[in-house]
C-alpha positions as CSV (number, residue, x, y, z in Angstrom):
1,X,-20.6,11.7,-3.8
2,X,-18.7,11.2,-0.7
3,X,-16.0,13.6,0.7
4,X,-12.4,11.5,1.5
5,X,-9.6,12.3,3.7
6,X,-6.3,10.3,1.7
7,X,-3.7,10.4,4.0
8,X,-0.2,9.7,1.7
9,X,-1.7,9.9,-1.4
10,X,1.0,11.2,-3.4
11,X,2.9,7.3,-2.8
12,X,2.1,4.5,-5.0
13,X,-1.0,3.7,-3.8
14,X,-2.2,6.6,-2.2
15,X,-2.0,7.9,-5.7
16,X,-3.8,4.8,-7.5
17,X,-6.8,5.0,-4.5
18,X,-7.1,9.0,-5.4
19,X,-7.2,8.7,-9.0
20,X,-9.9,5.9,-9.1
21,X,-12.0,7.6,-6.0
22,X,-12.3,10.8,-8.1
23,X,-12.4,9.3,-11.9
24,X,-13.8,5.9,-11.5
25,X,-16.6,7.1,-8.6
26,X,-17.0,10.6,-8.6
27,X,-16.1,11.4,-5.1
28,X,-14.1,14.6,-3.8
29,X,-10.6,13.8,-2.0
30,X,-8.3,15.8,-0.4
31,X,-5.1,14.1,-0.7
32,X,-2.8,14.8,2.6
33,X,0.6,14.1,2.4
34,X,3.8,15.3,3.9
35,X,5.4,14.5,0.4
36,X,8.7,12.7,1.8
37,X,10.9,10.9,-0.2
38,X,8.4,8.3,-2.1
39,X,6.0,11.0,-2.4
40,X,5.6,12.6,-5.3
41,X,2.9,15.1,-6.8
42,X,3.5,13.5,-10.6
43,X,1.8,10.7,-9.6
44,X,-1.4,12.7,-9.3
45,X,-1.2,14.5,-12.6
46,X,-3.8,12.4,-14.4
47,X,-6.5,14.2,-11.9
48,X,-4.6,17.2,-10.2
49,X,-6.5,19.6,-12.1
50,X,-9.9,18.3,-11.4
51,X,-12.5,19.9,-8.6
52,X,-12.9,17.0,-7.0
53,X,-9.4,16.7,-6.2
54,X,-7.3,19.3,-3.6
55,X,-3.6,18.6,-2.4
56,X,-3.1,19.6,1.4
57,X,0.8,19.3,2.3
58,X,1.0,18.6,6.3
59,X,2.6,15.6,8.6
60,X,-0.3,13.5,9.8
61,X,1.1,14.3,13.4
62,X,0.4,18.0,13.1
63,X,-3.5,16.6,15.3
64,X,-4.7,20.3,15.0
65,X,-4.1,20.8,11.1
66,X,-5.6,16.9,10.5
67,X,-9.0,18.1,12.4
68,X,-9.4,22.0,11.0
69,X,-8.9,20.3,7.4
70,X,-11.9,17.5,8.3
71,X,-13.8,20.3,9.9
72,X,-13.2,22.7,6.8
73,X,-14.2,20.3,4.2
74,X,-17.1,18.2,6.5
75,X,-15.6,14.8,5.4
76,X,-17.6,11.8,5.6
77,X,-14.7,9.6,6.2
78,X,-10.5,9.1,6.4
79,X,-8.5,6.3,4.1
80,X,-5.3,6.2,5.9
81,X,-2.2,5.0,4.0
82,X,0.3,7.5,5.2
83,X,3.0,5.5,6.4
84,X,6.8,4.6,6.2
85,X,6.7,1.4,4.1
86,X,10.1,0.1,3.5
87,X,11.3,-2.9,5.1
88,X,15.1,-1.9,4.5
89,X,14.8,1.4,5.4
90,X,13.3,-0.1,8.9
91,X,16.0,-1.9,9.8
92,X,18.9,0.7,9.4
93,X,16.5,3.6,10.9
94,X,13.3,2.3,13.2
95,X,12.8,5.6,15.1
96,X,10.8,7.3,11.7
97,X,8.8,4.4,11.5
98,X,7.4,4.8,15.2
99,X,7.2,8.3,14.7
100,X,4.8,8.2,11.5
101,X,3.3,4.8,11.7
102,X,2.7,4.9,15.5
103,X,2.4,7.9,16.6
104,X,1.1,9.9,13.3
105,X,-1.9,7.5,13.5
106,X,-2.8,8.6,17.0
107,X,-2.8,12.0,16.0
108,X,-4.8,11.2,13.4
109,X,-7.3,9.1,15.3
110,X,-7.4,11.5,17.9
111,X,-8.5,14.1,15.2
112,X,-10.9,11.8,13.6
113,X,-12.6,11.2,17.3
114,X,-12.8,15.3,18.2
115,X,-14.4,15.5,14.8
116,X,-17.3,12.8,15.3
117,X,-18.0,14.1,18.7
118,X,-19.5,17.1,17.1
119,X,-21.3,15.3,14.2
120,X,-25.1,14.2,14.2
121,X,-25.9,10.0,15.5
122,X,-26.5,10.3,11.6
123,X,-23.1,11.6,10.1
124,X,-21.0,9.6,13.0
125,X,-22.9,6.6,12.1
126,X,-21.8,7.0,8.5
127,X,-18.3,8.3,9.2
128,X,-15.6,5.7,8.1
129,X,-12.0,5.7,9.7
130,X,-10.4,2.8,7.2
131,X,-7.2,1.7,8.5
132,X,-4.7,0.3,5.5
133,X,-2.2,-2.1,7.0
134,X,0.0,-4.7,5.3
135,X,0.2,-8.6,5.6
136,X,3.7,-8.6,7.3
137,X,2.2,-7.7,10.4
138,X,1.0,-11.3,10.4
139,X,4.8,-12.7,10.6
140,X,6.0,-16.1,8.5
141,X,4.1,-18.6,6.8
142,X,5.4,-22.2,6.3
143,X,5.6,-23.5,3.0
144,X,1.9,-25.7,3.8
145,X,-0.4,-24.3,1.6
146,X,-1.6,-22.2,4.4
147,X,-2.6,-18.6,4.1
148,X,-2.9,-15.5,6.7
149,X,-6.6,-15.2,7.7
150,X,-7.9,-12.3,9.5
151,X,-8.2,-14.2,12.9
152,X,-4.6,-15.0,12.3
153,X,-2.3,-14.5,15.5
154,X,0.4,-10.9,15.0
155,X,3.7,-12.0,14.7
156,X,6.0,-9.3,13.0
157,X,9.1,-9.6,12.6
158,X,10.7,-6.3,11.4
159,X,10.5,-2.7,12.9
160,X,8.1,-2.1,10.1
161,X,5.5,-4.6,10.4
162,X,6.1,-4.1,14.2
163,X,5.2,-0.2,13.5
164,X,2.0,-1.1,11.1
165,X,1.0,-4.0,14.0
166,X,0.8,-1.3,16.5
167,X,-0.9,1.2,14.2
168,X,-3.5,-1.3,13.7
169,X,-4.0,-2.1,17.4
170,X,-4.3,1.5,18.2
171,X,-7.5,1.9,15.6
172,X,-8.9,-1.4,17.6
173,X,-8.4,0.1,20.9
174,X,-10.2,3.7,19.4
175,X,-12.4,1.8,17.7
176,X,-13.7,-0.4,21.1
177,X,-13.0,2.1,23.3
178,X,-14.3,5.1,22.1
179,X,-16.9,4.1,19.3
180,X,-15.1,5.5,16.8
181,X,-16.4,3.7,13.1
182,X,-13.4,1.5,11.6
183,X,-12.5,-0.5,9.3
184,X,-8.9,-2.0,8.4
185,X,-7.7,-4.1,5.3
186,X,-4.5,-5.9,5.2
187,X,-2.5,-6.2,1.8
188,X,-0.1,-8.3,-0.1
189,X,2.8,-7.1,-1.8
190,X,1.7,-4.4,-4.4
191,X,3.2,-3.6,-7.9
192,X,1.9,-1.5,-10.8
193,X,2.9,1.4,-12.4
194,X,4.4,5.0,-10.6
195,X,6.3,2.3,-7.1
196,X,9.4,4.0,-6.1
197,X,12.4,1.7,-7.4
198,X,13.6,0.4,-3.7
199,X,10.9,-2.0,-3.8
200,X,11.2,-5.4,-5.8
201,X,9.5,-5.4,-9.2
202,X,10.5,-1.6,-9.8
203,X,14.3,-2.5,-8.7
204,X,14.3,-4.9,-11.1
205,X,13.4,-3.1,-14.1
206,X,14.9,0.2,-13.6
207,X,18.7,-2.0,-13.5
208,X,17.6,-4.2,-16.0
209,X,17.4,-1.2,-17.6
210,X,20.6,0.2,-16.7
211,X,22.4,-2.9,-17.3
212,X,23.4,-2.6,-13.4
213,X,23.2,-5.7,-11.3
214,X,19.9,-7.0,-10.1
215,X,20.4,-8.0,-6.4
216,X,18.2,-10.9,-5.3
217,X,18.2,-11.5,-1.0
218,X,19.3,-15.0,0.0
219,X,18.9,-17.9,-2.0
220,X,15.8,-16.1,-3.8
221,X,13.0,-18.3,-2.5
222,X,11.3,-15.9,-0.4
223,X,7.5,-16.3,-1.6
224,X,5.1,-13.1,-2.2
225,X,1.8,-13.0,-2.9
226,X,1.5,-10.0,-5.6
227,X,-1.6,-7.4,-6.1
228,X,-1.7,-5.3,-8.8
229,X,-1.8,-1.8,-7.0
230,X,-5.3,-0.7,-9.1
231,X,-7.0,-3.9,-8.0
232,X,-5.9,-2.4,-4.2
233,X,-7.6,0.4,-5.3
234,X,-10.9,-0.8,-6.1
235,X,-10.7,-2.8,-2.8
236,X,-9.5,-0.1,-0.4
237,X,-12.9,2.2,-2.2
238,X,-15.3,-1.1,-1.6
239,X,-14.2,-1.4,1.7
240,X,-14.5,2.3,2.8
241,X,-18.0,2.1,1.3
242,X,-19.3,-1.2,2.3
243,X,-16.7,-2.2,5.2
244,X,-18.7,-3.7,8.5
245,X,-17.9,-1.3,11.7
246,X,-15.0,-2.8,13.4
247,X,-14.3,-5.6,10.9
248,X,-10.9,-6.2,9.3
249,X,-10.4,-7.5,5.2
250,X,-7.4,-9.5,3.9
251,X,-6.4,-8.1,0.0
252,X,-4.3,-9.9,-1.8
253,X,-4.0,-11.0,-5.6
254,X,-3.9,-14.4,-5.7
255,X,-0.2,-14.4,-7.5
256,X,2.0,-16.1,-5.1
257,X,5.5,-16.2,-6.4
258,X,9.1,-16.3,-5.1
259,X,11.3,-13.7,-6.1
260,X,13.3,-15.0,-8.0
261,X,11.1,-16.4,-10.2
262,X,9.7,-12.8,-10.2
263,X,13.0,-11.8,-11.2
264,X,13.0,-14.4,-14.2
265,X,9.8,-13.4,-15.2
266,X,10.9,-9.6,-15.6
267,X,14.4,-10.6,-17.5
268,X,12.5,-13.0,-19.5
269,X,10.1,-10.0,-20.9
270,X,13.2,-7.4,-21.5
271,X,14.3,-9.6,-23.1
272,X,11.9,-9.8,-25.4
273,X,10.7,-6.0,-25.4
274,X,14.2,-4.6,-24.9
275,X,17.3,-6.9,-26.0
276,X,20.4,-5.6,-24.3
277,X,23.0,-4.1,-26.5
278,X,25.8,-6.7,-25.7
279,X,23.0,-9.6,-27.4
280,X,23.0,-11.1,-23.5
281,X,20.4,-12.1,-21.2
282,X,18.9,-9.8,-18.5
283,X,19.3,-13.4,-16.6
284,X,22.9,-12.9,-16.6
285,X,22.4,-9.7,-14.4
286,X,20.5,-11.6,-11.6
287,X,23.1,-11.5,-8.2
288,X,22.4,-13.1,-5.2
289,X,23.3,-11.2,-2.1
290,X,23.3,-10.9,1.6
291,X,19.8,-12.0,2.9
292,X,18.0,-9.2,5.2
293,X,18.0,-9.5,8.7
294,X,14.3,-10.8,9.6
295,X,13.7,-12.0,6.3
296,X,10.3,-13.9,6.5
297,X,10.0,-16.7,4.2
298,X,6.6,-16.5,2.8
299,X,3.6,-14.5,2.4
300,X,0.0,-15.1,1.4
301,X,-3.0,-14.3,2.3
302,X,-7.0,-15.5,2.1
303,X,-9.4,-13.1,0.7
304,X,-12.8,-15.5,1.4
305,X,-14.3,-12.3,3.5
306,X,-13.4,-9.4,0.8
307,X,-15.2,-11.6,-1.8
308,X,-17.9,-13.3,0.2
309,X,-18.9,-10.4,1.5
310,X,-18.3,-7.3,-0.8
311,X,-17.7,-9.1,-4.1
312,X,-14.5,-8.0,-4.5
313,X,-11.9,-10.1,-6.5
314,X,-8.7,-9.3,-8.7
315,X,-8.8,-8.2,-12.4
316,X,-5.0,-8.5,-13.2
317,X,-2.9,-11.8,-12.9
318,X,0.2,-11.1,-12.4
319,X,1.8,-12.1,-16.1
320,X,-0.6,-9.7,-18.0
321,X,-0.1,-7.1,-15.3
322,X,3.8,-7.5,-14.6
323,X,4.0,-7.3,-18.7
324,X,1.8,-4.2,-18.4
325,X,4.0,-2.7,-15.7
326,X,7.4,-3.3,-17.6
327,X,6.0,-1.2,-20.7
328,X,5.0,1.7,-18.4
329,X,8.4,2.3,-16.9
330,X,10.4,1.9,-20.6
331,X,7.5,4.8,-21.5
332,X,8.2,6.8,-18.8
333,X,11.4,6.1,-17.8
334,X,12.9,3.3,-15.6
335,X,13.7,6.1,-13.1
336,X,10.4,8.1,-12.9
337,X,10.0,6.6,-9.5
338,X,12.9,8.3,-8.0
C-alpha cells in the first residue's frame, strides 16, 4: 500500500484516478482540491466513506499547507492533476490559468522538494512526483497519419496548453536541476461518466437532452483522439508505479474522431435510447457556430512507450464506451455535472 497525494481529485479525472487507486489497488489517497467550479465532492461518493480515502480542501499554491499535509501523512508520492482545463474558459480569462497551472505547480514542486530533502536516499529514491499534462501542449497535427510522440517539438497554441506546456517544463527543470523523482504523462481528450457539461461529449448529451441546440465549432472536422477517462485511470496508477525517473508517457485511446462525427454518434444513440417527444432526430439539433480562436485541427497521439514498456493499453473503444457514457447521464441526470 502506497500513500498518494491527488491534487484535483474531486474533477473528472481526479475523481476516476482516486476511486480506482483506493478500490482497484488498495492504496490510501488524500484527495486535495480547492473544489472550484468543476470540482465536486459527489464525484467521490462511491469511496468517500472509506479509510483509505481523506478529503483535504486547500489551493495548491498555499506551498506551506501542500508540505505540512505530505509531512503529516509521510506520502510516498504526488499525482498532480489540479489544473484549469478548459480551453474556452482560457481564451476569455488567461490570468487563472497562469495562476493555478503555472504558478500552483511551483508551489507544489517546491513543497514536494522541501519534503524529499528530509527523506532517507531510500524513501527519496522511491518518491514519485507524476506530472499529468495534456496532448495540446504539443500544438496541430496535419491530417498525415502522423501522431504526437513524446520527442515531439511544444507548440501550443492556446493560453491553456501554453499554461500546461509551462507546467511541464517547470517539473523538467526541478526534475534536472534539483533531483527531484518525476514522471509526466500526456493525454488525449477524455470522456466517461461524472465530466462537467462545458466539454464536448457531456455538451452534447445534456442538450440533446434538453432539446436545446447542440453547437458544433467551425465546419465540425476538428479530429480528437478519445480515452475513456477509467482507462486514464489505470494509466496515470501504472505510471506512478512503474514510470522511469524523468521519463515522459503519451495516453491516448486509440479513437480518433472528428467531432462531428462524435456529435452523430451521440444523436444517433438518443435516438435510439431516448426518442424526442416531437418524433425528430437529435441530428436535427446539430448547429454549426463560430469556430474558436486557436482552434487546432487535429489531435492524436502514439502510445508505443506506455505499452512497450508498462503494458498498458485501452479497454474501452469508444462506441461501447460513448454508449456506456450516454446511459449514465439519462440515470443520473444530464445535468449532474453542473
Amino acid at each position: 500500500m502506497k500513500r498518494i497525494m491527488v491534487t484535483g481529485g474531486a474533477g473528472f479525472i481526479g475523481s476516476a484516478l482516486c476511486i480506482h487507486l483506493v478500490r482497484d489497488l488498495g492504496h490510501r489517497v488524500l484527495n486535495v482540491d480547492k473544489l472550484t467550479y468543476a470540482g465536486r465532492l459527489s464525484n467521490l461518493a462511491e469511496i468517500a466513506a472509506n479509510p483509505l480515502y481523506s478529503f483535504h480542501q486547500f489551493d495548491i499554491c498555499e506551498q506551506g499547507k501542500m508540505l505540512e499535509l505530505m509531512q503529516a501523512n509521510e506520502v510516498d508520492g504526488v499525482i498532480h492533476l489540479a489544473a484549469e482545463s478548459h480551453v474556452d474558459r482560457s481564451i476569455s480569462g488567461p490570468a487563472e490559468f497562469m495562476r493555478t497551472n503555472i504558478l500552483g505547480t511551483f508551489h507544489l514542486l517546491e513543497a514536494a522538494r522541501d519534503y524529499c530533502s528530509a527523506l532517507s536516499a531510500e524513501r527519496r529514491q522511491a518518491f514519485r512526483f507524476h506530472h499529468v499534462s495534456t496532448d495540446e501542449v504539443y500544438g496541430d497535427l496535419p491530417f498525415d497519419g502522423s501522431k504526437f510522440t513524446e520527442e515531439t517539438p511544444y507548440d501550443p497554441s492556446s493560453p491553456y496548453s501554453a499554461s500546461k506546456a509551462s507546467s511541464d517544463f517547470l517539473v523538467q527543470a526541478w526534475h534536472h536541476t534539483y533531483g527531484l523523482p518525476v514522471v509526466l504523462s500526456n493525454c488525449s481528450n477524455n470522456y466517461g461518466p461524472r465530466q462537467y457539461p462545458e466539454k464536448l461529449i457531456p455538451l452534447l448529451i445534456a442538450n440533446a437532452l434538453s432539446g436545446k441546440p447542440l453547437p458544433i465549432y467551425g465546419d465540425g472536422k476538428n479530429v480528437r483522439d478519445w480515452l475513456h477517462v477509467e482507462d486514464h485511470a489505470r494509466a496515470l496508477a501504472l505510471i506512478f508505479e512503474k514510470g522511469q525517473d524523468g521519463r515522459g508517457y503519451n495516453v491516448g485511446g486509440g479513437a480518433e474522431r472528428a467531432n462531428i462525427d462524435v456529435a452523430r454518434a451521440v444523436c444517433t444513440l438518443l435516438d435510439r435510447k431516448r426518442p424526442r417527444n416531437d418524433g425528430g432526430s437529435h441530428l436535427d439539433l446539430i448547429t454549426f457556430v463560430q469556430d474558436r480562436r486557436g482552434h487546432d485541427r487535429r489531435y492524436a497521439v502514439d502510445c508505443t512507450r506506455l505499452s512497450r514498456e508498462l503494458g498498458w493499453s485501452p479497454r474501452h473503444d469508444f462506441e461501447h464506451g460513448l454508449s456506456a457514457t450516454i446511459d449514465w447521464y439519462m440515470a443520473n441526470g444530464a445535468q449532474t455535472g453542473q
